[in-house]
C-alpha positions in Angstrom: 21.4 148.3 -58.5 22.1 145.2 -56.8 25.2 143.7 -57.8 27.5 139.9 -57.4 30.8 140.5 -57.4 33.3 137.7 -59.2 36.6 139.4 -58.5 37.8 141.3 -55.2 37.2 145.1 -55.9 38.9 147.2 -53.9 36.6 149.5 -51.7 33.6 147.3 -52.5 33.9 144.2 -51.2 34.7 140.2 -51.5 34.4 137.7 -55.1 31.0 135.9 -54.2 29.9 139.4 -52.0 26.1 140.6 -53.2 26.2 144.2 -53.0 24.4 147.7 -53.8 25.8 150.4 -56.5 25.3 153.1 -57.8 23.3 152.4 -61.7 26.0 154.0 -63.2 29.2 152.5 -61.2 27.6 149.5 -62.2 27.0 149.9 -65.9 30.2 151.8 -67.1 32.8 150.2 -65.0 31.8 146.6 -62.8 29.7 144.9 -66.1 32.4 146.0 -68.6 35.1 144.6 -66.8 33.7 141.6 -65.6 34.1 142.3 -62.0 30.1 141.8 -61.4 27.3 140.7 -62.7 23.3 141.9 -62.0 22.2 140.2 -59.1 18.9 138.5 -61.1 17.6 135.5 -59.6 19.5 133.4 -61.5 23.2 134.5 -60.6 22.0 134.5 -57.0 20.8 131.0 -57.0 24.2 130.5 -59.0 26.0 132.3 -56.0 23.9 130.7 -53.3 25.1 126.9 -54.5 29.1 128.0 -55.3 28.8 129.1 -51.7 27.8 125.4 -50.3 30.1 124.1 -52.3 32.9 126.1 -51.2 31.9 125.7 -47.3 31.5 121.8 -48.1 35.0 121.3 -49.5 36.5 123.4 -46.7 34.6 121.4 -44.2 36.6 118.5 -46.0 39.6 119.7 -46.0 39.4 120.3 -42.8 38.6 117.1 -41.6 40.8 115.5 -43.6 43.7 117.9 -42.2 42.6 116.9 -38.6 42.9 112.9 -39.6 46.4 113.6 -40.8 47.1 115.1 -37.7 46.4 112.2 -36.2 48.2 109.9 -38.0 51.1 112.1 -37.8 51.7 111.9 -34.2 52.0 108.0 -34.6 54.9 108.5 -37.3 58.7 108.6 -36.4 60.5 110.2 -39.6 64.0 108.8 -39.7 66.4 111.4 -41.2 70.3 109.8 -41.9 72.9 112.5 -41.6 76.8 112.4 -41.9 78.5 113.2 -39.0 81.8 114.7 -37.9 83.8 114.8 -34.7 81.9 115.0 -31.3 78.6 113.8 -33.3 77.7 116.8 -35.0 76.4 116.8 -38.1 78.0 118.0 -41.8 75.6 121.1 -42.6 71.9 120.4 -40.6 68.8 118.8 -41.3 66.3 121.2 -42.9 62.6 121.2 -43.5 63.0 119.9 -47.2 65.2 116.9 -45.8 62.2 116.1 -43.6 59.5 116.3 -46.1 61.6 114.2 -48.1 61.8 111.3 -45.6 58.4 111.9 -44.7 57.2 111.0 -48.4 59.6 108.6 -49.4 58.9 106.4 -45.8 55.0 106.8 -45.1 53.7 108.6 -48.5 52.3 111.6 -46.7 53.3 115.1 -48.8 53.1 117.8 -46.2 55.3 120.8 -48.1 58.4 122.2 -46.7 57.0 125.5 -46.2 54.5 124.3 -43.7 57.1 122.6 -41.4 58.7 124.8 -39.0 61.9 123.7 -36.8 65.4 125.3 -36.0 67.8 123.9 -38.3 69.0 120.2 -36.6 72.9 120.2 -35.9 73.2 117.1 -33.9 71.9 113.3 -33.5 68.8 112.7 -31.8 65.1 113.1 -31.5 63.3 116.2 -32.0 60.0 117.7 -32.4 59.0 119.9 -35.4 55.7 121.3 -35.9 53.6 120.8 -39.6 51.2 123.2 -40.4 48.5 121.2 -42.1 45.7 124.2 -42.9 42.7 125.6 -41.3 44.9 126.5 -37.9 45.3 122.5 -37.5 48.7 121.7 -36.7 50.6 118.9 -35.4 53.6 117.6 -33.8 56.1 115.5 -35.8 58.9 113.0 -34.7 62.1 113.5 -36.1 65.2 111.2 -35.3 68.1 112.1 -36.4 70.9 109.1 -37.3 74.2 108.4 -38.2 74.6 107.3 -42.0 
């Protein structure tokens, strides 16, 4: 029996996956529990469309990740620090301090989680790297001032 899977089961394959069972697999354990449904013409049109959907939304999402990668290049995200003797900073400037900045000054949300830099101990420019999705990443301009 030819079956559409609409949640991951484990030695069976993917939620969306058309696949073939065994009659009785099918009716006493996938219908009951929801995991599939008989693959009539129907549910695979059904299937067929979520799939475009799902490829058209990732396609974007992509794009729109690549255009934010682009415009993050162009943007300098000023971070204001205290400072002690020597120039070194009270504490270090973390990820959530730059996601911060970079919201409050250009209005771009890119999550703390998917910048990655060293913590920042002194004055000056660096480079961190955002994550933005879909292996697109991008290099971000961080300087570091004096408050």
């Amino acid at each position: 029996m030819k079956v559409i899977l609409q949640k991951d089961v484990r030695g069976q394959g993917k939620k969306g996956q058309m696949i073939e069972v065994s009659d009785g697999y099918a009716r006493n354990f996938l219908l009951p529990k929801k995991l599939a449904v008989v693959a009539t013409a129907e549910n695979v049109n059904t299937m067929n469309m979520q799939e475009k959907a799902r490829r058209e939304r990732e396609a974007r999402e992509k794009e729109a990740a690549l255009a934010l990668a682009a415009r993050v290049k162009e943007m300098p995200v000023k971070v204001k620090a205290k400072s002690g003797a020597g120039g070194r900073l009270f504490g270090s400037v973390t990820t959530k301090e730059i996601s911060v900045a970079l919201k409050e000054q250009y209005g771009v949300d890119i999550p703390k989680a998917s910048l990655q830099s060293d913590p920042i101990k002194a004055f000056g420019t660096y480079q961190v790297k955002a994550k933005l999705g879909y292996e697109i990443s991008a290099m971000l301009t961080v300087v570091v001032e004096e408050l």
